[in-house]
PDB file of the backbone (N, CA, C, O) and the ligand in Angstrom, with CONECT records:
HET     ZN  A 101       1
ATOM      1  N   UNK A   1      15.421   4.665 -10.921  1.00  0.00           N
ATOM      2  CA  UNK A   1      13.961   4.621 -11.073  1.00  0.00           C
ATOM      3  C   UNK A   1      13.547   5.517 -12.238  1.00  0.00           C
ATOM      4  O   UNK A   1      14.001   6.661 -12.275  1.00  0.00           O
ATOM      5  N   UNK A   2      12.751   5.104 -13.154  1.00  0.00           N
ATOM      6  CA  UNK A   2      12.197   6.039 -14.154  1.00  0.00           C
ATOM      7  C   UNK A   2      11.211   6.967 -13.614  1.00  0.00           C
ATOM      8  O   UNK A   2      10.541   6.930 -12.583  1.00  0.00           O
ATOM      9  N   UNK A   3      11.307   8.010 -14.796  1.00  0.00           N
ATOM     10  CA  UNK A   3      10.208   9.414 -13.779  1.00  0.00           C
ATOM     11  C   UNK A   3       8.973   9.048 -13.444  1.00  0.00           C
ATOM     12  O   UNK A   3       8.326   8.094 -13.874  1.00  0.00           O
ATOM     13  N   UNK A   4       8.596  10.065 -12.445  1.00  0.00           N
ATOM     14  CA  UNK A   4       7.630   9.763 -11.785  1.00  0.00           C
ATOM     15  C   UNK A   4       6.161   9.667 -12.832  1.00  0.00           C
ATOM     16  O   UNK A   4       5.503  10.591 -13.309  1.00  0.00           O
ATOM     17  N   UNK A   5       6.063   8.898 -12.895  1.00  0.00           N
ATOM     18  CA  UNK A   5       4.644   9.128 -12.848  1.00  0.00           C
ATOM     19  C   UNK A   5       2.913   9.527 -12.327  1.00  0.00           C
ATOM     20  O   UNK A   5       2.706   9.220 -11.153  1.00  0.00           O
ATOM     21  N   UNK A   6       1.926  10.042 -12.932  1.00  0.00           N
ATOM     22  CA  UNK A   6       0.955  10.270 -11.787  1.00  0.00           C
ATOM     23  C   UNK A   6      -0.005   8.885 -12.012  1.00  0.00           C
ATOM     24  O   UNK A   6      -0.401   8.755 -13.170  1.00  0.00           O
ATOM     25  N   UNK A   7      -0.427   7.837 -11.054  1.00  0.00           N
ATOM     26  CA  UNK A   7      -1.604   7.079 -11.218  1.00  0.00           C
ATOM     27  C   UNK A   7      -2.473   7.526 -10.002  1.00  0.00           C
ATOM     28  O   UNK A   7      -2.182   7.790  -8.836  1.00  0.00           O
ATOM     29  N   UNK A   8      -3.875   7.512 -10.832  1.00  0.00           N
ATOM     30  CA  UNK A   8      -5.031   7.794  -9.963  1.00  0.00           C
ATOM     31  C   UNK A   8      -4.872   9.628  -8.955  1.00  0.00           C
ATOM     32  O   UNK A   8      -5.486  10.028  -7.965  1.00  0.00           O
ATOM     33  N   UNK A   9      -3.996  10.172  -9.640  1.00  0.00           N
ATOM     34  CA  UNK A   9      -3.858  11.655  -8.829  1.00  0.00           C
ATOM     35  C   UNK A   9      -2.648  11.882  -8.065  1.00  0.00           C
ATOM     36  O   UNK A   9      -2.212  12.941  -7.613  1.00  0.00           O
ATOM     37  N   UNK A  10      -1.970  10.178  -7.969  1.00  0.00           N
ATOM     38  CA  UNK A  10      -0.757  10.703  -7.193  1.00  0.00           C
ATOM     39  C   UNK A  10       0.471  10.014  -7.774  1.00  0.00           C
ATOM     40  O   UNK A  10       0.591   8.891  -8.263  1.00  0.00           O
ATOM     41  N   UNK A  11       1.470  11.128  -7.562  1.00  0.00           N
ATOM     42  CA  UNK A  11       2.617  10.422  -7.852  1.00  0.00           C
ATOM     43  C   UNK A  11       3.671   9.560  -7.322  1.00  0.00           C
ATOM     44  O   UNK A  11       3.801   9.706  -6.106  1.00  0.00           O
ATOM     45  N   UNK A  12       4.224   8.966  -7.687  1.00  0.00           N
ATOM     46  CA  UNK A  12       4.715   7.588  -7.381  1.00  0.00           C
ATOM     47  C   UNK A  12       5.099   7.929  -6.118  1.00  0.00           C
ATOM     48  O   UNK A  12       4.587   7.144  -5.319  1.00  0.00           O
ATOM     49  N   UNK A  13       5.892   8.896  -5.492  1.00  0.00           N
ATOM     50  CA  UNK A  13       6.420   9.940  -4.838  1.00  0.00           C
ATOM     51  C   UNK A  13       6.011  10.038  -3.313  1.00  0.00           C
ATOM     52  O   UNK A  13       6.474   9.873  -2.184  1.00  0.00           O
ATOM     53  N   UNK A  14       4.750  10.444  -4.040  1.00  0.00           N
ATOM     54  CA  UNK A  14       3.269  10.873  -2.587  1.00  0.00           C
ATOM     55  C   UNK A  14       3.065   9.511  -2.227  1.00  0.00           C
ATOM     56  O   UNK A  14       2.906   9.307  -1.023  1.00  0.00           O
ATOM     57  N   UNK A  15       3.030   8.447  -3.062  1.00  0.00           N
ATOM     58  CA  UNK A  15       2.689   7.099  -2.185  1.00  0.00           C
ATOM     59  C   UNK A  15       3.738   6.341  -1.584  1.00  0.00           C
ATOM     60  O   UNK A  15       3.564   5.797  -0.494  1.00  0.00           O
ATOM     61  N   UNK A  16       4.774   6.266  -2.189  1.00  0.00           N
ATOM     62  CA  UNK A  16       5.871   5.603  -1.312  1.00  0.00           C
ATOM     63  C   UNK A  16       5.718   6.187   0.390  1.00  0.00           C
ATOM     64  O   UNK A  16       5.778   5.522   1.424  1.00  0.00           O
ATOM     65  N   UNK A  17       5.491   7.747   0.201  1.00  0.00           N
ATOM     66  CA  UNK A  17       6.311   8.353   1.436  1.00  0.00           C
ATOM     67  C   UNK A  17       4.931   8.161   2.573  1.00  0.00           C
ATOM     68  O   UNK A  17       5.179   8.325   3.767  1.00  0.00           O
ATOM     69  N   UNK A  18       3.634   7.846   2.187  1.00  0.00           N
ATOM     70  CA  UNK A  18       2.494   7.191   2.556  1.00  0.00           C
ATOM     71  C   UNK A  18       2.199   5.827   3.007  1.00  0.00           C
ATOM     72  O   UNK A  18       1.293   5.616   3.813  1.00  0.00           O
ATOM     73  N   UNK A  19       2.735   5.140   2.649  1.00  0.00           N
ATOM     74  CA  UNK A  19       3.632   3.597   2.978  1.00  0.00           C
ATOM     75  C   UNK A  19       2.999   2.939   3.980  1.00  0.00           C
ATOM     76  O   UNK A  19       1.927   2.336   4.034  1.00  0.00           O
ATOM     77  N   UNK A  20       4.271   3.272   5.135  1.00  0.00           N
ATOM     78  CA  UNK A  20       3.769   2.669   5.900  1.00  0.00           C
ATOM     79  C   UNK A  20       2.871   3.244   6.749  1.00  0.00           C
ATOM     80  O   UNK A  20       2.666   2.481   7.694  1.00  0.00           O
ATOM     81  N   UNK A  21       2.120   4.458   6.843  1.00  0.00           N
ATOM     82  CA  UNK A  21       0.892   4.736   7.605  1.00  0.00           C
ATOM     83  C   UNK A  21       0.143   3.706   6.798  1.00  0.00           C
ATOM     84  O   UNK A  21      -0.260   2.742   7.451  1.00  0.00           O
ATOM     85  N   UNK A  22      -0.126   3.719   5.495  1.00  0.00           N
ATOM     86  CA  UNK A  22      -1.072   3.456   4.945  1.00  0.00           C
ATOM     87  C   UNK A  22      -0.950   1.581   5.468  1.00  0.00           C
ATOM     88  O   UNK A  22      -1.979   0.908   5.532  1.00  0.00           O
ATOM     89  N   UNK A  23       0.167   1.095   5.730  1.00  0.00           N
ATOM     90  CA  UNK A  23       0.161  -0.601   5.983  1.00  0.00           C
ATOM     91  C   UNK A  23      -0.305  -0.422   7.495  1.00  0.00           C
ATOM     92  O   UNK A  23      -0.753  -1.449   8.004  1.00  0.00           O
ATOM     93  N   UNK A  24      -0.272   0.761   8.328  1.00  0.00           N
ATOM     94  CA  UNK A  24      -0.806   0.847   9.470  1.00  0.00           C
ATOM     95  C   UNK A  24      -2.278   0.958   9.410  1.00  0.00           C
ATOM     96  O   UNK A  24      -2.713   1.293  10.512  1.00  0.00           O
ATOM     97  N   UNK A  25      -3.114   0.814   8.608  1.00  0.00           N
ATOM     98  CA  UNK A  25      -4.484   1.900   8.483  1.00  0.00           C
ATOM     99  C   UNK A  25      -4.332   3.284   9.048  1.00  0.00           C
ATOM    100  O   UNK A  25      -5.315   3.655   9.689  1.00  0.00           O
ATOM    101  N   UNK A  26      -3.494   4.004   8.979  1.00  0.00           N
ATOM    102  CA  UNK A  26      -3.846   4.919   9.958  1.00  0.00           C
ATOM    103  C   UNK A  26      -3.918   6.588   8.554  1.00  0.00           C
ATOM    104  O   UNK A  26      -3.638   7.746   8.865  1.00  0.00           O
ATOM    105  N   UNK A  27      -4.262   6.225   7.464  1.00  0.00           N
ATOM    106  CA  UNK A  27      -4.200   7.081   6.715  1.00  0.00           C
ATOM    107  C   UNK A  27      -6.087   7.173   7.043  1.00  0.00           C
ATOM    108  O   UNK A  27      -6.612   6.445   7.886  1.00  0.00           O
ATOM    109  N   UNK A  28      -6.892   8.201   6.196  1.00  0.00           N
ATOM    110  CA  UNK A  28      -8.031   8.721   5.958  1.00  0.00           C
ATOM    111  C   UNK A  28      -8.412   7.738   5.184  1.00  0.00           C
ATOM    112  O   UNK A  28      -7.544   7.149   4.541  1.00  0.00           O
ATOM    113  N   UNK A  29      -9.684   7.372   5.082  1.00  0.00           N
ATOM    114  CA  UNK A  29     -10.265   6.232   4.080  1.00  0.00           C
ATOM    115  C   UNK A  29     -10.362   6.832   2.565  1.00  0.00           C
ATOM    116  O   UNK A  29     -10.660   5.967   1.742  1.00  0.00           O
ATOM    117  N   UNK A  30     -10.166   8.175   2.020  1.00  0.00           N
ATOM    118  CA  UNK A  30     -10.503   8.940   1.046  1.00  0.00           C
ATOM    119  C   UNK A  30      -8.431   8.786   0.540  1.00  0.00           C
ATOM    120  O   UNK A  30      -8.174   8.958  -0.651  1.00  0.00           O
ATOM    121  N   UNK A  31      -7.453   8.539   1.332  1.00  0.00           N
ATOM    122  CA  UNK A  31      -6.301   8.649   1.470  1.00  0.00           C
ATOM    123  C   UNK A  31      -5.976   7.636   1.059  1.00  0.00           C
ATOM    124  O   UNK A  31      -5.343   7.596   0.005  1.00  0.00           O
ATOM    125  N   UNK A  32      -6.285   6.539   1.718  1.00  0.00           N
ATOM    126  CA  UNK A  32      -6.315   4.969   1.719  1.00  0.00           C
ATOM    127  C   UNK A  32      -6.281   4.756  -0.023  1.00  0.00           C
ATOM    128  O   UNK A  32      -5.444   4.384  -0.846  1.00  0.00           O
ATOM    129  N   UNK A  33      -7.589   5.185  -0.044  1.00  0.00           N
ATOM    130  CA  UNK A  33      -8.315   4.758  -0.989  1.00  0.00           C
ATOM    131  C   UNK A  33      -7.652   5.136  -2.427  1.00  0.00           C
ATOM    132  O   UNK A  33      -7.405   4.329  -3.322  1.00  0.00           O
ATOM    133  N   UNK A  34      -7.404   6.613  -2.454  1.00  0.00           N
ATOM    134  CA  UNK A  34      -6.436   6.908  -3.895  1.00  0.00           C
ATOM    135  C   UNK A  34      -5.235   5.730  -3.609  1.00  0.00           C
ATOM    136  O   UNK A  34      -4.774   4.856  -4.342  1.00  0.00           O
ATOM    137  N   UNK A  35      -5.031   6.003  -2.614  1.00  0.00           N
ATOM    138  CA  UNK A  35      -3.296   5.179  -2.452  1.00  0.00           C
ATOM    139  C   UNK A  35      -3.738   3.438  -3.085  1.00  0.00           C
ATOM    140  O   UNK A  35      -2.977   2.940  -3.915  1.00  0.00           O
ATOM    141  N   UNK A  36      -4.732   2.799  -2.707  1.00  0.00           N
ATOM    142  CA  UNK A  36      -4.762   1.580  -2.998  1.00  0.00           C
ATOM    143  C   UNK A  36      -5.071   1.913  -4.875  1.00  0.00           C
ATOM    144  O   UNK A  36      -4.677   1.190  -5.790  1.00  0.00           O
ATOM    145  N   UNK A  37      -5.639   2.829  -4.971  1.00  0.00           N
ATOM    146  CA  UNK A  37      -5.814   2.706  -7.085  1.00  0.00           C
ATOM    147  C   UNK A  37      -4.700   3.172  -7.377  1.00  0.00           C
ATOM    148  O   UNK A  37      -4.302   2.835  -8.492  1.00  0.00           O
ATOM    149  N   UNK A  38      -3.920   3.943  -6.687  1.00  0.00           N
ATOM    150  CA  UNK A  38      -2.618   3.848  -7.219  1.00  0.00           C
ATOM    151  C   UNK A  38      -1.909   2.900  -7.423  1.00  0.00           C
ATOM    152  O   UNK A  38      -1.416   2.732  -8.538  1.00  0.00           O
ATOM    153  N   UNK A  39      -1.666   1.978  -6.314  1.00  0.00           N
ATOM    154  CA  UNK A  39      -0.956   0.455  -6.215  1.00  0.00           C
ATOM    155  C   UNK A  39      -1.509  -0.374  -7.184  1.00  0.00           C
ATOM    156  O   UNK A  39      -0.907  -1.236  -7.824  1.00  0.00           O
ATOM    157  N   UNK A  40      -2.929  -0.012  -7.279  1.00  0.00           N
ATOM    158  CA  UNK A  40      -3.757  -1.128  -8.600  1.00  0.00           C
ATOM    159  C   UNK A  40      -3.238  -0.821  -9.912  1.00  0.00           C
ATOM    160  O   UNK A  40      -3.430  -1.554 -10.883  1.00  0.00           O
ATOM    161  N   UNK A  41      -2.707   0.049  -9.944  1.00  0.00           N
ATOM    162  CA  UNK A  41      -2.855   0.979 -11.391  1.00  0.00           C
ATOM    163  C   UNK A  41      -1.178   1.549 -11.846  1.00  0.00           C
ATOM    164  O   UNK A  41      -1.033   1.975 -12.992  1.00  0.00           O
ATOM    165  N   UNK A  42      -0.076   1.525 -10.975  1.00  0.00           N
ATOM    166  CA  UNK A  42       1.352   0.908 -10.629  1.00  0.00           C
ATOM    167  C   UNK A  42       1.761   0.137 -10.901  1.00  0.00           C
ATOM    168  O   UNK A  42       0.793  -0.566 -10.610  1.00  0.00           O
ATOM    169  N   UNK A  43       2.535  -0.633 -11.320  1.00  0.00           N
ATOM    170  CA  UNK A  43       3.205  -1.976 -11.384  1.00  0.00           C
ATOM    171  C   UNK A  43       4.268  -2.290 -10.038  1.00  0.00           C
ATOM    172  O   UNK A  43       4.430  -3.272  -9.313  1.00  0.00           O
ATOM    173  N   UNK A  44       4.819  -1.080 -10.103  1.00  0.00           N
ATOM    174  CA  UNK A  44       6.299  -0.364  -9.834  1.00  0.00           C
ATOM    175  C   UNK A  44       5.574  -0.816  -8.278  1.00  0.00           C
ATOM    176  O   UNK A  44       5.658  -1.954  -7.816  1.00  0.00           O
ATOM    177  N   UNK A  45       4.784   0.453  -7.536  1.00  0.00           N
ATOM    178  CA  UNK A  45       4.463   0.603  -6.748  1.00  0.00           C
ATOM    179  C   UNK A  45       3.622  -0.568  -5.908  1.00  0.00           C
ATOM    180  O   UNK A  45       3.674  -0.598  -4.678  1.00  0.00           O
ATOM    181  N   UNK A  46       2.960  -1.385  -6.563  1.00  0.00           N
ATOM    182  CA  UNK A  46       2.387  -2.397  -6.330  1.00  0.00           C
ATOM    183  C   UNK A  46       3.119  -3.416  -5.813  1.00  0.00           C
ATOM    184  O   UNK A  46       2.814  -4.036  -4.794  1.00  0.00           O
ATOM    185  N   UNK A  47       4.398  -3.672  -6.710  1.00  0.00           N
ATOM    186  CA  UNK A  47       5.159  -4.851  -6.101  1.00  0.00           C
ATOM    187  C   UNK A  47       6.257  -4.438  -5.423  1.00  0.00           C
ATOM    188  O   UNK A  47       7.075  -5.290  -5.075  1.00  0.00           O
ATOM    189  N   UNK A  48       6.502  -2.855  -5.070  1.00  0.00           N
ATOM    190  CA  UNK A  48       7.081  -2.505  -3.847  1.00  0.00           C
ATOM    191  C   UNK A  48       6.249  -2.415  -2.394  1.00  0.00           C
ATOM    192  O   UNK A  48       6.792  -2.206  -1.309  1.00  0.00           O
ATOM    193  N   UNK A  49       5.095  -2.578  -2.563  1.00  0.00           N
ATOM    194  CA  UNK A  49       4.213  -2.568  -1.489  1.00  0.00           C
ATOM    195  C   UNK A  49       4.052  -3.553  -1.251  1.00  0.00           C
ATOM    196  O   UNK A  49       3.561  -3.545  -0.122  1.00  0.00           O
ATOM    197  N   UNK A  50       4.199  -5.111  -1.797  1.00  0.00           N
ATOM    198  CA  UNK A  50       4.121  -6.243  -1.464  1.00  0.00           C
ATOM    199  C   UNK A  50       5.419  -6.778  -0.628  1.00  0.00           C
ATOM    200  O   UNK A  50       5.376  -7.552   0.328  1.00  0.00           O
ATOM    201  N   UNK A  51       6.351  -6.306  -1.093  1.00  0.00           N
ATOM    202  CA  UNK A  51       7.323  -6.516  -0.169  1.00  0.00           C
ATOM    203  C   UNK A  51       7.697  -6.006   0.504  1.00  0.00           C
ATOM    204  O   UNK A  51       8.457  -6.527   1.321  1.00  0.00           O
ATOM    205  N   UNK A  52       7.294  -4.345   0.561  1.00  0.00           N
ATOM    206  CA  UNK A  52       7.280  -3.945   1.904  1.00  0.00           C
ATOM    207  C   UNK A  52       6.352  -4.528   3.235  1.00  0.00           C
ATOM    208  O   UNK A  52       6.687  -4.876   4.366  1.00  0.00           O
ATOM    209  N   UNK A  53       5.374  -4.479   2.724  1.00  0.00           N
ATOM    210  CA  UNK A  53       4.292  -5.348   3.476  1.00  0.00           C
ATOM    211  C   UNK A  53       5.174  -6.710   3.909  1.00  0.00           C
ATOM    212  O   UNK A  53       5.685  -6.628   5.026  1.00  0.00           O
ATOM    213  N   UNK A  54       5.295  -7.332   3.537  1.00  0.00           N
ATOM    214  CA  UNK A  54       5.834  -8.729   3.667  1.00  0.00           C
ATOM    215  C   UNK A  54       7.195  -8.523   4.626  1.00  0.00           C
ATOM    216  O   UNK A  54       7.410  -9.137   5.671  1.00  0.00           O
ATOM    217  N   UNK A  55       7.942  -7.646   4.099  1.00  0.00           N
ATOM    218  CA  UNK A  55       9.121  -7.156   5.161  1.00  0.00           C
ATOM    219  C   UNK A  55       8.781  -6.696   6.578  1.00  0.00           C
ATOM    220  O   UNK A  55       9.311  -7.184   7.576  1.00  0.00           O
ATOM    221  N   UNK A  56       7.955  -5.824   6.600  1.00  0.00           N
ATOM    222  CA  UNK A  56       7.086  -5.394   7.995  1.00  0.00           C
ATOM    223  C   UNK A  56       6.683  -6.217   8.752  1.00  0.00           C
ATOM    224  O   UNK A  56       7.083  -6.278   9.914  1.00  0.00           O
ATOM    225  N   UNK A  57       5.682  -7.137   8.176  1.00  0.00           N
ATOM    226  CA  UNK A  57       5.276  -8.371   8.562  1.00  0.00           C
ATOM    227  C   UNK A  57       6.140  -8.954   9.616  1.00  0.00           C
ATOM    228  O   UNK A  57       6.083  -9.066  10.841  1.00  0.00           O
ATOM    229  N   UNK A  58       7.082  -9.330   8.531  1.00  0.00           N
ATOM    230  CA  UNK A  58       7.805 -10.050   9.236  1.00  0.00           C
ATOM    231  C   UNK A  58       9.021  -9.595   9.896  1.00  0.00           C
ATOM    232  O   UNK A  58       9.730 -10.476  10.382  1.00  0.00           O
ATOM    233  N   UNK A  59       9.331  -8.587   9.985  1.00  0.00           N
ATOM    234  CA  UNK A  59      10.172  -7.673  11.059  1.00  0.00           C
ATOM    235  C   UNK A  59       8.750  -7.886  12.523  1.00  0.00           C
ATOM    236  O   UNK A  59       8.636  -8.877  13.245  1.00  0.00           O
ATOM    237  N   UNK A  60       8.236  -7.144  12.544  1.00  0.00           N
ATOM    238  CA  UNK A  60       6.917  -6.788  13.789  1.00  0.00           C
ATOM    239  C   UNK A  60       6.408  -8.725  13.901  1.00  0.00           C
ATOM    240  O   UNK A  60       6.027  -9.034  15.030  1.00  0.00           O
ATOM    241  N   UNK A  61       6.405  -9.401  13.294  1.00  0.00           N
ATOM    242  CA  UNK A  61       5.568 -10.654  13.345  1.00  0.00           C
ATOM    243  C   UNK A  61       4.667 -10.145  13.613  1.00  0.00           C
ATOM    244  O   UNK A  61       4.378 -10.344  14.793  1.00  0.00           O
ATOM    245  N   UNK A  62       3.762  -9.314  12.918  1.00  0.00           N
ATOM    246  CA  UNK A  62       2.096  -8.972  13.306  1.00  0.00           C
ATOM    247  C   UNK A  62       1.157  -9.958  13.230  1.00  0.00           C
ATOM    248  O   UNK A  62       0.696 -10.338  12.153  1.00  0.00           O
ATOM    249  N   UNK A  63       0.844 -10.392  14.269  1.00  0.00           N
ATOM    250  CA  UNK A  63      -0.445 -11.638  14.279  1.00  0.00           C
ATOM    251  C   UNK A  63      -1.449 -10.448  12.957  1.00  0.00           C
ATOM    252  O   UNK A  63      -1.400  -9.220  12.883  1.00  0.00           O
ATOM    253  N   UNK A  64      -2.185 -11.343  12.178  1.00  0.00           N
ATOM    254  CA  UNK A  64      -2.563 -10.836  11.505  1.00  0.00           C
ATOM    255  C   UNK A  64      -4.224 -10.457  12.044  1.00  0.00           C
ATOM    256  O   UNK A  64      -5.040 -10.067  11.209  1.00  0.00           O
ATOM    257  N   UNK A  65      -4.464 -10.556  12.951  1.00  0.00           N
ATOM    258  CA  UNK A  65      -6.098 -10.316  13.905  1.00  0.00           C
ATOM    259  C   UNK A  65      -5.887  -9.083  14.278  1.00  0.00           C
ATOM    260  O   UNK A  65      -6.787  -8.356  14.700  1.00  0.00           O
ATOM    261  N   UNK A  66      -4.181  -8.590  14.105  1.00  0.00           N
ATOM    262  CA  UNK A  66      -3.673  -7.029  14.694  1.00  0.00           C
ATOM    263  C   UNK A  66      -4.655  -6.219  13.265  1.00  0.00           C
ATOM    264  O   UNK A  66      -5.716  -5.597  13.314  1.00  0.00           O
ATOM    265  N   UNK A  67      -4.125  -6.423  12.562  1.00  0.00           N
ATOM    266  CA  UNK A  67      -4.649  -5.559  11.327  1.00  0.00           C
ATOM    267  C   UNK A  67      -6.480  -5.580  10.528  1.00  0.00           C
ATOM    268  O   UNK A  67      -7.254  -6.308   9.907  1.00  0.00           O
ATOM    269  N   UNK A  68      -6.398  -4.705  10.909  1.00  0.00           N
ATOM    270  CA  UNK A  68      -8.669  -4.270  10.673  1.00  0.00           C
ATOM    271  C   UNK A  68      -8.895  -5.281   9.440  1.00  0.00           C
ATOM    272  O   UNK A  68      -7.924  -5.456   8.703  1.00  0.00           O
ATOM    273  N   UNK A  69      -9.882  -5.843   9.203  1.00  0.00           N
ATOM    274  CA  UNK A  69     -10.348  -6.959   8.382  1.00  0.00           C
ATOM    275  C   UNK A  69     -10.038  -6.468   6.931  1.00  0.00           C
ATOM    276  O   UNK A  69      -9.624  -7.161   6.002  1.00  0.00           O
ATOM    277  N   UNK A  70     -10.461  -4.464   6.920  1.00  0.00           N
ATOM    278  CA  UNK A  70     -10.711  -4.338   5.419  1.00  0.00           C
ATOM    279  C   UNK A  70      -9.494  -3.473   5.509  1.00  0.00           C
ATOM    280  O   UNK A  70      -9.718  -2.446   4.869  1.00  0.00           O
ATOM    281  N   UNK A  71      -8.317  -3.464   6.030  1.00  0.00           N
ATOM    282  CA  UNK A  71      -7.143  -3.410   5.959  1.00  0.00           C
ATOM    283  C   UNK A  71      -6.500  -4.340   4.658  1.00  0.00           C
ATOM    284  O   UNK A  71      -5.986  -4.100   3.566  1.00  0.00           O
ATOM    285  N   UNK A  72      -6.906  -5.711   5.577  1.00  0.00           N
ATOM    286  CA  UNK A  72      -6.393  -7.115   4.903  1.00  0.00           C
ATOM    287  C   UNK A  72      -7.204  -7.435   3.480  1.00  0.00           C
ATOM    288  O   UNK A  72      -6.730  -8.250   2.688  1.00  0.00           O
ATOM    289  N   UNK A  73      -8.766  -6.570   3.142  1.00  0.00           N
ATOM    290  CA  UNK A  73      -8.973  -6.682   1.888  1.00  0.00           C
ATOM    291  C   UNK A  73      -8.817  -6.142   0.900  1.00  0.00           C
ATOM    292  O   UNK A  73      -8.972  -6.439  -0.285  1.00  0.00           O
ATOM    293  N   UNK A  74      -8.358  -4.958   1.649  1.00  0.00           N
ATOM    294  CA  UNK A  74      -7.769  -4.005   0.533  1.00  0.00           C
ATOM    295  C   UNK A  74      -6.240  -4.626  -0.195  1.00  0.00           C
ATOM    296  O   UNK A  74      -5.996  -4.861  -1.378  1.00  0.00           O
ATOM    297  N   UNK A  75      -5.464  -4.756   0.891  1.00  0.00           N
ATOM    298  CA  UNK A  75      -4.596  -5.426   0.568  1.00  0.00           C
ATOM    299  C   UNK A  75      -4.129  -6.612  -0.483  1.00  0.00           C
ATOM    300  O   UNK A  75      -3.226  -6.665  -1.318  1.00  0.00           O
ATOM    301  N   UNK A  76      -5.200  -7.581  -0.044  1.00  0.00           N
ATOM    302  CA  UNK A  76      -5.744  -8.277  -0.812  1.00  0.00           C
ATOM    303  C   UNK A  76      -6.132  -8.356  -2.184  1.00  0.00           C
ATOM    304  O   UNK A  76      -5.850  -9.317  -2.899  1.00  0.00           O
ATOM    305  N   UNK A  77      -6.945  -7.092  -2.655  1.00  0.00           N
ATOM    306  CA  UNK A  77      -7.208  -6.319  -3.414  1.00  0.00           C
ATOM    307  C   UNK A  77      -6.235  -5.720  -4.166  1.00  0.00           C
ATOM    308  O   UNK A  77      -6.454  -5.689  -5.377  1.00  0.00           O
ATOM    309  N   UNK A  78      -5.329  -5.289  -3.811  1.00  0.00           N
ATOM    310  CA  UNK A  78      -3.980  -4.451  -3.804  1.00  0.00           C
ATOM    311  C   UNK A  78      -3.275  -5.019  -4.645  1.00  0.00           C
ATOM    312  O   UNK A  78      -3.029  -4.272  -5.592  1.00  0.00           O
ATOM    313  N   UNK A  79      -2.875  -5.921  -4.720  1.00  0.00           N
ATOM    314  CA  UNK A  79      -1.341  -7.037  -4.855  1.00  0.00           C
ATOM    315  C   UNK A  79      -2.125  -8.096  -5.812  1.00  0.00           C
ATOM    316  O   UNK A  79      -3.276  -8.531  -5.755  1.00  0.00           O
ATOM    317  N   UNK A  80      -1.219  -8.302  -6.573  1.00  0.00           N
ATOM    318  CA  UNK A  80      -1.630  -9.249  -8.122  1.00  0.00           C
ATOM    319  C   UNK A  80      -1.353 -10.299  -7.174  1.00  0.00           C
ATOM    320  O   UNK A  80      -0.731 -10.204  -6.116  1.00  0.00           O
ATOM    321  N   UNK A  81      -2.014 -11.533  -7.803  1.00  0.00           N
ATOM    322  CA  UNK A  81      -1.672 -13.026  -7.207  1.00  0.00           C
ATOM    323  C   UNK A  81      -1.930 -13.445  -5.575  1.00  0.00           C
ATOM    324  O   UNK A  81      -1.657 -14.577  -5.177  1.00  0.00           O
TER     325      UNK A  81
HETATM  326 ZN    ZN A 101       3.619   4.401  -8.543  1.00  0.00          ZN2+
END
């Protein structure tokens, strides 16, 4: 992996290890929130969060009605394409 970089205040580092609370909602909305402009603003991090997401998913089969609406728009939001 090339060095870390900082986007939006955090480094690549602080968000990986944020992960999966953050695919849980269970981070702070002020938490959330750097973490998702990080992923926007990432490449790296962005399309490791898509497949983590997608891996989780589908490990748990989470009916997706499990996860808070603006969970799923952030997300949404989150991830190119
Ligand atoms: Zn990053």
């Amino acid at each position: 992996m090339e060095s870390e970089r900082i986007v939006a205040g955090l480094h690549c580092g602080e968000v990986l290890a944020d992960l999966s609370e953050h695919l849980d909602g269970r981070l702070s909305f002020d938490r959330a929130e750097r973490i998702d402009e990080h992923l926007a603003g990432c490449a790296e991090c962005g399309r490791l969060f898509g497949e983590v997401t997608a891996a989780v998913r589908a490990l748990r089969q989470l009916p997706d009605e499990l996860l808070p609406p603006e969970v799923e728009e952030r997300l949404a939001e989150a991830l190119p394409g």
